[in-house]
N, C-alpha and C positions, 0 to 999 in steps of 0.2 A: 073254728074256721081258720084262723093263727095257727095250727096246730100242723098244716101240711108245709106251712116254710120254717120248721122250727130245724127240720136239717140243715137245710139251705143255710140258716143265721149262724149254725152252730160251724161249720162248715167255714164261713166265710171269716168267722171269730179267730175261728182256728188256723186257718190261711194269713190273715193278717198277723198272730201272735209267731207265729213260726218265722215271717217276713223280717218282722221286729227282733225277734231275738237273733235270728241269721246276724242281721244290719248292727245290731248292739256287740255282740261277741267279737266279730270283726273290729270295731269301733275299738272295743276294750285291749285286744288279744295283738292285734293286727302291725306291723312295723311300723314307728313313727319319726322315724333318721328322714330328718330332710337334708336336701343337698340341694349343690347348684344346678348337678345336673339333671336331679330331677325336674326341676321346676323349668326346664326347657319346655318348649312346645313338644319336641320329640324326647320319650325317655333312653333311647338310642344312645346317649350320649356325644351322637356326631351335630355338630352346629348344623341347621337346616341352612340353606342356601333357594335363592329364587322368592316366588310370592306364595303367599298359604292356601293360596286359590287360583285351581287352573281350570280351563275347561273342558270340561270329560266329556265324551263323547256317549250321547245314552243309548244309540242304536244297540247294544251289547243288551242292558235292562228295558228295553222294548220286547226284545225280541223270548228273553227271559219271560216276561209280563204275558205275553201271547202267547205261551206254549203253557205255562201255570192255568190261565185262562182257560183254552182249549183241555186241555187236560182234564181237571176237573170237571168241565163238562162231559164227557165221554165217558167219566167212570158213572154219570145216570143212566148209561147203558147196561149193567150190569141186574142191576135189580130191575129194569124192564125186563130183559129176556126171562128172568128167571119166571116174574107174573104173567108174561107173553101171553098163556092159556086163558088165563081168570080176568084177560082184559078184552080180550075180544079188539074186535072192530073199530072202537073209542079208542084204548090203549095205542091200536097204530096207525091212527092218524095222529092222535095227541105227539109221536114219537116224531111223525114223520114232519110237523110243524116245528117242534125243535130243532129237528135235521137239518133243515130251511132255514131257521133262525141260525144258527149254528154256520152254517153254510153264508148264508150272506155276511156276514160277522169278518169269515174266511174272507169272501172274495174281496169286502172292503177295504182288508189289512193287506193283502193282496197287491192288489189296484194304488193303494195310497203307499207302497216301496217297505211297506216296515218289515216283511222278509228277507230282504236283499239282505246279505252282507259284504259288506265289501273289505 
């Protein structure tokens, strides 16, 4: 019964030993010159000026977030049409309730300015 996750284990052994040896070789191989200026908060070598924390403005990754969102919903469009025939009736209503989900989602994001850009 063990015998259908034994890829899966060998797989996952194997993914971690590669991890480790990546992370060790570097460790071993990798430059180890410190300096002063590295050890800045910026390795730039120009002195930071100001506070390490300002506050960004996230409407930019909002709007980002929304369009990933939508996006990937609309590519479940594709493999609908293709079964369109062998779904019949179910299939576009089942679609057309998405589309509505989908759509109020829209008008929400809408309605509450997270499209605006300004």
């Amino acid at each position: 019964m063990l015998f259908e996750y034994l890829a899966i284990a060998i797989l996952t052994v194997l993914a971690v030993l590669v991890a480790l040896i990546a992370i060790g070789l570097g460790e071993l191989f990798g430059p180890k010159k410190k300096s002063e200026f590295k050890s800045m908060p910026y390795e730039s070598g120009m002195t930071p000026y100001g506070p390490g924390t300002r506050r960004m403005p996230v409407r930019f990754y909002l709007i980002a977030v929304l369009f990933i969102l939508f996006d990937i919903e609309v590519v479940f469009f594709l493999p609908w049409a293709i079964v369109f025939r062998q779904l019949g009736l179910f299939g576009l209503i089942e679609m057309v309730i998405f589309i509505a989900i989908l759509l109020v989602g829209y008008i929400y994001a809408w309605k509450k300015g997270a499209l605006e850009w300004e």
